[in-house]
C-alpha positions in Angstrom: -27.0 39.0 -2.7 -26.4 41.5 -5.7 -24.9 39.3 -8.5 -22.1 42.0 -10.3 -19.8 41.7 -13.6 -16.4 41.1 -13.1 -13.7 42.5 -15.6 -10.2 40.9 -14.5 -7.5 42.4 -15.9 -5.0 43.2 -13.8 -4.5 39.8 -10.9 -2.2 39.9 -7.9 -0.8 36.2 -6.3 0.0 36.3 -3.1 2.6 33.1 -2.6 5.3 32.9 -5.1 6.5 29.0 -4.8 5.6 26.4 -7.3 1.9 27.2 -7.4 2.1 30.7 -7.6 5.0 31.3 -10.2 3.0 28.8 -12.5 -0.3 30.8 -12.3 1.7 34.0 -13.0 3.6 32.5 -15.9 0.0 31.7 -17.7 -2.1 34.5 -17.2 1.8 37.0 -18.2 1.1 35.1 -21.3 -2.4 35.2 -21.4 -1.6 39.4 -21.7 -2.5 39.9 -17.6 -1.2 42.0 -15.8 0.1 40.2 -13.3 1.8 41.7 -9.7 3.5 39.0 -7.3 3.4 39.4 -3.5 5.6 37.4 -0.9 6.3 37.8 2.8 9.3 36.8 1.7 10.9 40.0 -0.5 13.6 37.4 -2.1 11.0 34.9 -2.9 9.5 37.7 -5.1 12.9 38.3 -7.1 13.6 34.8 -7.5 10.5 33.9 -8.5 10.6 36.9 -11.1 14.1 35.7 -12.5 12.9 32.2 -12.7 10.2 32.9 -14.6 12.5 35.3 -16.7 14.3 32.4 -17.5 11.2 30.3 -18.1 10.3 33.0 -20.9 13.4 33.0 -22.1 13.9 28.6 -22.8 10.3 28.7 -24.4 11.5 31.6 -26.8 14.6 29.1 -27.2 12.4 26.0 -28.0 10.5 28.3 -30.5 7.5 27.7 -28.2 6.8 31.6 -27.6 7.9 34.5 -29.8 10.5 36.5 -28.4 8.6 39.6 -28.5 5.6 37.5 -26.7 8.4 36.5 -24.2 9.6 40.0 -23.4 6.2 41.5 -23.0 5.1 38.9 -20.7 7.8 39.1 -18.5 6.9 43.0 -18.7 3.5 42.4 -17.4 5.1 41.2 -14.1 6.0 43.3 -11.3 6.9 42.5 -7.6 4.7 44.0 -4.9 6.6 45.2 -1.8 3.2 45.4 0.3 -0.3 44.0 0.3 -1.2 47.2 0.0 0.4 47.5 -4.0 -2.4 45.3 -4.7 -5.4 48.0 -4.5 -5.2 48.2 -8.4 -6.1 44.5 -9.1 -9.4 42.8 -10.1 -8.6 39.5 -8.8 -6.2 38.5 -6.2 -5.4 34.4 -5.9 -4.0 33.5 -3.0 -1.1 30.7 -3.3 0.3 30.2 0.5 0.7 27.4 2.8 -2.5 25.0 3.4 -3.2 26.2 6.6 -6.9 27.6 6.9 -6.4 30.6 9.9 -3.3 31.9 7.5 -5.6 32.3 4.7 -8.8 33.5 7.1 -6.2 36.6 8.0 -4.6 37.1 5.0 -8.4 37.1 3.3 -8.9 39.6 6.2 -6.4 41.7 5.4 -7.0 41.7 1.3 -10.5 43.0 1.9 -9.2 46.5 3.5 -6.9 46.5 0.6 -8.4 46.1 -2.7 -12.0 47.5 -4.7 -15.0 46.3 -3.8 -15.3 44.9 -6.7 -11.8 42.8 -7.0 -12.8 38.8 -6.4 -10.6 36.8 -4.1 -9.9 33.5 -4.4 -8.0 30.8 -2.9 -5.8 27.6 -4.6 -6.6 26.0 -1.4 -6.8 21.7 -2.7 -8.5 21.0 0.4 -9.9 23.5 2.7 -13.2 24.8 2.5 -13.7 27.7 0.2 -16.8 28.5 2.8 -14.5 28.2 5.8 -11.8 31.0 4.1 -15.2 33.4 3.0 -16.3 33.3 6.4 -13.4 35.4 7.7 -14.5 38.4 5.4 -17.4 40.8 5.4 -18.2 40.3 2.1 -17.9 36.7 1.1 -20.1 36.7 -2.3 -16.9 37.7 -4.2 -14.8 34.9 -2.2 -14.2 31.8 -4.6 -11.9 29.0 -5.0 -9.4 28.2 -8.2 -7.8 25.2 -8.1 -4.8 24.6 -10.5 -2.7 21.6 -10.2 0.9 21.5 -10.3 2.7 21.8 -12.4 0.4 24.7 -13.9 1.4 25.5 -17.5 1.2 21.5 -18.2 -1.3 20.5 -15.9 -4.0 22.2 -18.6 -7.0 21.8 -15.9 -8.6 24.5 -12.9 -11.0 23.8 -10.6 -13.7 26.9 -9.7 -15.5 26.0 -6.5 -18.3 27.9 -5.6 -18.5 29.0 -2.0 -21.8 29.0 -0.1 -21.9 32.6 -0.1 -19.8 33.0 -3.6 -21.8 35.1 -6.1 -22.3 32.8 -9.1 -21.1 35.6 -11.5 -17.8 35.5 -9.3 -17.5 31.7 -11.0 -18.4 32.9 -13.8 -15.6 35.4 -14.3 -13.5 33.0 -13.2 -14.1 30.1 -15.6 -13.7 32.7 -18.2 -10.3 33.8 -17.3 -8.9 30.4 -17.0 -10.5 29.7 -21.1 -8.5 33.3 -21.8 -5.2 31.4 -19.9 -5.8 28.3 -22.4 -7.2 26.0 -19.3 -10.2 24.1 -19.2 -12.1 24.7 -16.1 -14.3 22.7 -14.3 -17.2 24.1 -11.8 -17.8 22.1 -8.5 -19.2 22.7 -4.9 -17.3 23.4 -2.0 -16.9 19.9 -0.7 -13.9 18.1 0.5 -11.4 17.3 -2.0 -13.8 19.0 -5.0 -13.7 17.2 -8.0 -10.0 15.3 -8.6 -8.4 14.9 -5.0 -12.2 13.5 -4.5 -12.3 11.1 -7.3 -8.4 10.1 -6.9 -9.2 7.9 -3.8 -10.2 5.2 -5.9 -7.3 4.1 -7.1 -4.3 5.0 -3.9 -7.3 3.7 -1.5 -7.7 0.8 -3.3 -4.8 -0.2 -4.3 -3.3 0.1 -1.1 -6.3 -2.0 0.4 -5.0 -4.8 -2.1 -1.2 -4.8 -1.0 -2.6 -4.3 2.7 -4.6 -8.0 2.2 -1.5 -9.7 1.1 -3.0 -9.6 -2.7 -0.5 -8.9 -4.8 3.2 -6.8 -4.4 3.4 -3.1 -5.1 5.0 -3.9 -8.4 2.6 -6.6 -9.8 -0.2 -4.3 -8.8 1.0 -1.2 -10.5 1.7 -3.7 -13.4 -1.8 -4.7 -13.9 -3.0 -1.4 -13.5 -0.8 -0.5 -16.3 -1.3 -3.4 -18.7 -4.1 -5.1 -18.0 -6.0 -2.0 -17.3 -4.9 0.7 -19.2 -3.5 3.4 -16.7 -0.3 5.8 -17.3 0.9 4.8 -13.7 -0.4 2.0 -11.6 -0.9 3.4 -7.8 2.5 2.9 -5.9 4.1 4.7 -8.7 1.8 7.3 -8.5 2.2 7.6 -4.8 6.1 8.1 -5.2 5.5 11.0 -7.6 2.9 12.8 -5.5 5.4 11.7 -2.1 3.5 10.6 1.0 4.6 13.6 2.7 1.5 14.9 0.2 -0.5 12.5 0.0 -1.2 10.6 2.9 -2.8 14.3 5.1 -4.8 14.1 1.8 -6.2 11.0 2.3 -6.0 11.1 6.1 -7.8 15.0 5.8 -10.8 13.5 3.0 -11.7 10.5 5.3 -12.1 12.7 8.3 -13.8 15.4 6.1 -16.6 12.9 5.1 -17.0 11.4 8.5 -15.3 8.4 8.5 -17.0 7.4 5.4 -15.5 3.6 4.5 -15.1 4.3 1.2 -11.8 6.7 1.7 -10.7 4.8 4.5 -6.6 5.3 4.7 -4.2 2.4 4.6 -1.8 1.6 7.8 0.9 1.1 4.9 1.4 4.8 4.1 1.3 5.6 7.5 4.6 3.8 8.5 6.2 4.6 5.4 5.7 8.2 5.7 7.1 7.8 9.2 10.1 6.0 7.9 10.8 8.8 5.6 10.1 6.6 2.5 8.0 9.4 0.9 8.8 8.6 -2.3 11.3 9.4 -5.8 11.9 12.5 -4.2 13.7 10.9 -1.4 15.3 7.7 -3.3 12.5 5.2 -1.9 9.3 4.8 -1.4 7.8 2.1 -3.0 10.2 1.5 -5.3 14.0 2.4 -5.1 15.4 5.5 -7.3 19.3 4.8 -8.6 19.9 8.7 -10.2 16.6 9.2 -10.5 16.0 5.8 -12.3 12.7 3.5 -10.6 14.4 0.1 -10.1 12.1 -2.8 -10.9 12.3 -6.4 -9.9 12.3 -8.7 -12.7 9.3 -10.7 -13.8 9.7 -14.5 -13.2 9.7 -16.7 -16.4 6.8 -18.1 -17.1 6.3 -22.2 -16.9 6.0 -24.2 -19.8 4.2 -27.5 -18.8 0.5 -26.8 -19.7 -2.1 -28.5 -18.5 -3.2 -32.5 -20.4 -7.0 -30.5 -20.5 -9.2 -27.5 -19.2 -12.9 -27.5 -18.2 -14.2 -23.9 -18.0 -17.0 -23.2 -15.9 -20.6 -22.2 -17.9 -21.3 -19.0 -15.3 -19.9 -16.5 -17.3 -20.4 -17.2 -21.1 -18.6 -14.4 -22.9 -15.7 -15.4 -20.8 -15.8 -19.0 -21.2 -15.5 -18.6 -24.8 -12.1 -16.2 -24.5 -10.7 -19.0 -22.7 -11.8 -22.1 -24.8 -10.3 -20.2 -27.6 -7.4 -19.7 -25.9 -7.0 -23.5 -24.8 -7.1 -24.1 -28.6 -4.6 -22.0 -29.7 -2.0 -23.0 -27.2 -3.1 -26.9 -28.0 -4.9 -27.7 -25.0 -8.0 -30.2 -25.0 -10.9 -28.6 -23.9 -13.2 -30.5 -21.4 -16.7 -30.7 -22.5 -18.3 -32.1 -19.3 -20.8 -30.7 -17.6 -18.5 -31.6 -14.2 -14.7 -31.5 -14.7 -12.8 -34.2 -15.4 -10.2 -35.7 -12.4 -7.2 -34.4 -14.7 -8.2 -31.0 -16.1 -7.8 -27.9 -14.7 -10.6 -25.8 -13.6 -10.9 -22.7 -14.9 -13.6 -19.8 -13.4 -13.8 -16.5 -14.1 -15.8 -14.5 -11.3 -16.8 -10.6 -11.3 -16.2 -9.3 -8.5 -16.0 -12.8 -6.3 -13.2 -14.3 -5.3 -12.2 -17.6 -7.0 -12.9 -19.2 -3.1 -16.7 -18.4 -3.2 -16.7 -19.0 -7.3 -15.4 -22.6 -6.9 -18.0 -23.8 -3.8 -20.9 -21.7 -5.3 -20.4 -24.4 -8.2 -19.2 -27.1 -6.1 -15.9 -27.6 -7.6 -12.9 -28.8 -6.3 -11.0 -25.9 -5.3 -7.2 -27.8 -5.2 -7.3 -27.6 -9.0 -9.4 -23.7 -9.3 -7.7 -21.1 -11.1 -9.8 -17.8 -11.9 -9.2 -15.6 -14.5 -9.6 -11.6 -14.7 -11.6 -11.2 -17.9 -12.9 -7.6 -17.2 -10.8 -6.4 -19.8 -10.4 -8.8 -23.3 -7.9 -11.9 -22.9 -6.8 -11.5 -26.8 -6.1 -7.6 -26.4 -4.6 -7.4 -23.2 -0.8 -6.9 -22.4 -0.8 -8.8 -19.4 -3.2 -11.4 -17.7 -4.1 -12.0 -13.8 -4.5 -15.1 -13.0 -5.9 -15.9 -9.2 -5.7 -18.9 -6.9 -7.7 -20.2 -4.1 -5.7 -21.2 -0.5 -6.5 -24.8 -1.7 -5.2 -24.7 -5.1 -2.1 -27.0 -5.9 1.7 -25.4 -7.1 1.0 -27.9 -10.0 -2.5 -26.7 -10.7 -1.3 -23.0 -10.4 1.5 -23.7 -12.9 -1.0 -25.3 -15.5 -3.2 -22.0 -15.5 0.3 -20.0 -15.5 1.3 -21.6 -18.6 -1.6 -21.9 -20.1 -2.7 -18.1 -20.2 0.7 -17.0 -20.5 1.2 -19.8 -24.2 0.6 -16.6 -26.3 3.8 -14.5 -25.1 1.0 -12.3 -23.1 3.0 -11.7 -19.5 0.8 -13.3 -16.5 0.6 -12.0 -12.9 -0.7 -14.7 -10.3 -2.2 -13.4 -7.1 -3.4 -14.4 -4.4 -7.2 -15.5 -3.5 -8.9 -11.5 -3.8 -12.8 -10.2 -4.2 -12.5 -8.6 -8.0 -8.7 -9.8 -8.4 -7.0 -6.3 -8.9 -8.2 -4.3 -11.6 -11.4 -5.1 -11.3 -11.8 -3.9 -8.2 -10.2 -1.1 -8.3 -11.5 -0.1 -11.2 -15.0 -0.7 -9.8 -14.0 1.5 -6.9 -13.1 4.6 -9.4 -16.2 4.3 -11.0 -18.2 4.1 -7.7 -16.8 7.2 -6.2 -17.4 9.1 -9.2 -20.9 8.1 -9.8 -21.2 9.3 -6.2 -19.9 12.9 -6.8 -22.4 12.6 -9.4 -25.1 11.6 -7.6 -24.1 14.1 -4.3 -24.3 17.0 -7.8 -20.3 18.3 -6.6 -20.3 18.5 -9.8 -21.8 18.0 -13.5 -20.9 14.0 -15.0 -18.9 15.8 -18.0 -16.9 18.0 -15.6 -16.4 15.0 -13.2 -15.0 13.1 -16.3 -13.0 16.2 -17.8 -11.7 16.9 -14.4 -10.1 13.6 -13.8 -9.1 13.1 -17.4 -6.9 16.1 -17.4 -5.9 16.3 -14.0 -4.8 12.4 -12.9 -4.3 11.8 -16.4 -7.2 8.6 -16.7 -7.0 7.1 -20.1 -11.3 7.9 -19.7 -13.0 9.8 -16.6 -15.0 7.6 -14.0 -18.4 7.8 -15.9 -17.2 6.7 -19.2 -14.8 4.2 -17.9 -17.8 2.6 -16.2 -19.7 3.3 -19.3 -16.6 1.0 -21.6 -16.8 -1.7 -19.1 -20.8 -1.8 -18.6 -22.5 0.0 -15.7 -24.5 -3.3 -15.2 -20.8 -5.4 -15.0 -19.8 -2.6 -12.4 -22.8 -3.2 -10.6 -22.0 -6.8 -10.5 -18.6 -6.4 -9.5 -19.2 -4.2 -6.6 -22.6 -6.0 -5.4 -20.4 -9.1 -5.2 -17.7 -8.3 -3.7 -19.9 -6.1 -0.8 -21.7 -9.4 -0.3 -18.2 -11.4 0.1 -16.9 -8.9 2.7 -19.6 -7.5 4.0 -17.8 -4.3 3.9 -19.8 -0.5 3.5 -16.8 0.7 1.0 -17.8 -1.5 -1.3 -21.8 -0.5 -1.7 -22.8 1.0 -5.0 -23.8 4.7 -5.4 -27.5 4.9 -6.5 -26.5 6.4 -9.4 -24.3 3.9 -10.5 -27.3 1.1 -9.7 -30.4 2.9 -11.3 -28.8 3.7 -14.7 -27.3 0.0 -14.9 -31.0 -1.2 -14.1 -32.3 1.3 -16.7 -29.8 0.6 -19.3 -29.0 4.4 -19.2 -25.3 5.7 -19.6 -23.4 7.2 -16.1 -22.5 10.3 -18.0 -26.8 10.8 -18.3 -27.9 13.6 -15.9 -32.2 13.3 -14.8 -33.8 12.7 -17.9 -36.4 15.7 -16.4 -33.8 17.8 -15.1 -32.4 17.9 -19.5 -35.8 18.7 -20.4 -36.5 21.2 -18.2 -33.3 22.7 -19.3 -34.0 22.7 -23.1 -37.4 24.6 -22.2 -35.8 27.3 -20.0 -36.0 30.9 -21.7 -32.2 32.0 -23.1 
């Protein structure tokens, strides 16, 4: 395979709806020429006009000069035929997610353009191989996957074929630079980089609601608060709308084989077939008044504390949040190395549930409450507090009280391997270590990609890198030995560079080396 230099100037879309009108209103401004194809002739006008309009509000907001305005809306024409598209260097393809419509319209490009124009597809989940295979000349075949919607979301991914000519990537991760993107390079596996590392939190979060854990609300809550998120995963679900997202999850777990880690939840299923999709219908999770998400209001927290607390010794950094706690709110603290019959027991397991915490220590499990301390009890803006099947209404109002003496809001759940956030927090890291480790992609374009395109306060790798790979480790090796279950197993890479001490965003230490050495 010849590799060859590609000059893109000139780019056709084919597919002018959401996707396509968004990729054609960067690279306008960007100073492409840009021609936009339809097999709809009316989509083509109306997508011209709305993007006229588009210039025209960002000239208003002062956002684009109006002379930038008018020449970018200049560089667009309409195509009436494929065939108008001979003159382009690149043609992206922007139509419905159905792989034999893009195999004969990638067909049909490739008697219609230069030999030296590259196609590419904004396919999110077919294979970029699969669509090259339909062409006699897949080494210019490539994939470029923006997200919607395209001017905000500042992120593309370029996915390299098995046939793709690496220049072809090249090219492209220049162009999307010149269109103000950032790209990001993976290989052409299922779901690439971001609809690949998104499972953790809609897989797991669903898994949580689907043991009778915690409500939809109280989950996205602590995902919010306690854990730092934008949106907690039912309220990301109703944005996205099932109708989306549950073929992705369904198409990614069938991809992989049935791998446990992606497995799908029952729960979207029966929405979707309810039609509760999500905002865009009203309801999903949530109800939407005009638009509005209507939330449940939190219950008021107890007052009576607790007459004393013994916190168990297993987990030392812990134990001293909590002591100091206890002191500030005026509880005695018991000192003894068993619990006294009046205190409350306090444990604070990683990645155990507070069952198997309060017999691993032979405690009495009526009075057990367990406390989330992943993240820091004196910085957090709300608190998950856990009980055990056994533990008394009393008991569970002590530890409600007491966490909650502070003003910091507390969510109690029920009995759960690594509570909420810890688990699914665990579960992002995992599956991004494993992208990692499978080489889909590079660590910093794994963390880049899901920083800017799910909108992660930090990508997988550093996340797990905040929170301590060896923690992580901990976390997942626990709660895989609680359930027995495959999802849960850590990726090698996650468990060597926790035993080595080394950070998750480190690639082979040989691999660096042998890249410093290599000629220029």
């Amino acid at each position: 395979m010849t590799s060859h230099h590609f000059n893109i100037e000139t780019i056709g879309i084919v597919g002018t709806g959401a996707m396509g009108r968004g990729i054609a209103q960067i690279a306008a401004q960007a100073g492409l020429a840009v021609r936009l194809y339809d097999t709809n002739p009316h989509a083509v006008a109306a997508a011209r006009d709305y993007l006229a309009d588009t210039f025209a509000k960002l000239a208003a907001k002062g956002k684009l000069d109006e002379p930038a305005a008018k020449a970018a809306l200049e560089r667009m024409t309409g195509a009436h035929t494929l065939d108008e598209l001979a003159v382009c260097d690149l043609v992206i393809e922007a139509i419905v997610e159905n792989l034999e419509a893009k195999r004969t319209l990638f067909r049909e490009l490739e008697t219609v353009v230069g030999e030296r124009c590259l196609l590419v597809s904004n396919t999110s989940s077919l294979s970029i191989t699969a669509i090259a295979a339909a062409c006699s000349d897949p080494s210019r075949v490539a994939g470029y996957h923006f997200f919607n919607p395209v001017p905000l979301m500042k992120v593309v991914e370029v996915i390299d074929g098995l046939r793709s000519d690496p220049a072809a990537g090249d090219a492209l991760m220049a162009l999307a630079r010149r269109m103000g993107h950032t790209p990001v390079r993976a290989k052409d596996m299922p779901g690439f980089i971001v609809n690949h590392a998104g499972r953790g939190m809609n897989t797991e979060g669903l898994r949580v609601a689907g043991e009778g854990v915690a409500s939809f609300v109280e989950i996205d809550r602590i995902m919010r608060e306690q854990a730092g998120f934008r949106l907690g995963p039912f309220e990301l679900l109703d944005l996205t709308a099932l109708d989306v997202s549950h073929p992705v999850m369904e198409s990614i777990y069938h991809q992989f084989y049935e791998e446990p880690r992606f497995t799908p939840s029952p729960i979207t299923g029966v929405r979707l077939a309810g039609g509760l999709v999500g905002r865009k219908a009203g309801e999903g999770f949530y109800r939407y008044v005009d638009g509005k998400q209507q939330v449940p209001d939190e219950l008021v927290a107890p007052t009576a504390l607790p007459a004393r607390v013994w916190m168990s010794r297993s987990n030392a950094a812990a134990r001293d949040a909590v002591i100091a706690l206890a002191l500030k709110a005026g509880v005695a603290v018991d000192e003894g190395d068993t619990p006294a019959a009046d205190a409350l027991i306090v444990v604070a397991p990683l990645g155990l549930d507070a069952t198997t915490a309060a017999l691993d220590e032979q405690l009495d499990a009526c009075r057990v409450v367990a406390i989330d301390t992943l993240f820091p009890l004196d910085a957090a803006k709300r608190r998950t507090l856990m009980t055990t099947p056994a533990t008394t209404r009393e008991a569970r109002d002590a530890g409600h009280a007491l966490f909650a003496a502070d003003g910091v809001p507390v969510t109690v759940i029920r009995d759960s391997t690594g509570f909420v956030a810890q688990r699914i927090v665990a579960t992002i890291v995992n599956i991004g270590c494993d992208i990692a480790q499978k080489q889909i992609a590079t660590p910093r374009d794994i963390d880049l990609a899901v920083t800017l395109g799910l909108g992660y306060p930090r990508g997988p790798l550093a996340l797990g890198d905040a929170l301590g790979a060896r923690t992580i480790l901990t976390i997942l090796r626990n709660i895989h030995a609680v359930l027995g279950d495959p999802r849960y197993r850590p990726s090698p890479w996650l468990a060597r560079r926790a035993q080595l001490g080394l950070s998750l965003t480190q690639a082979e230490a040989a691999d660096i080396n042998a890249s410093n050495e290599a000629p220029q």
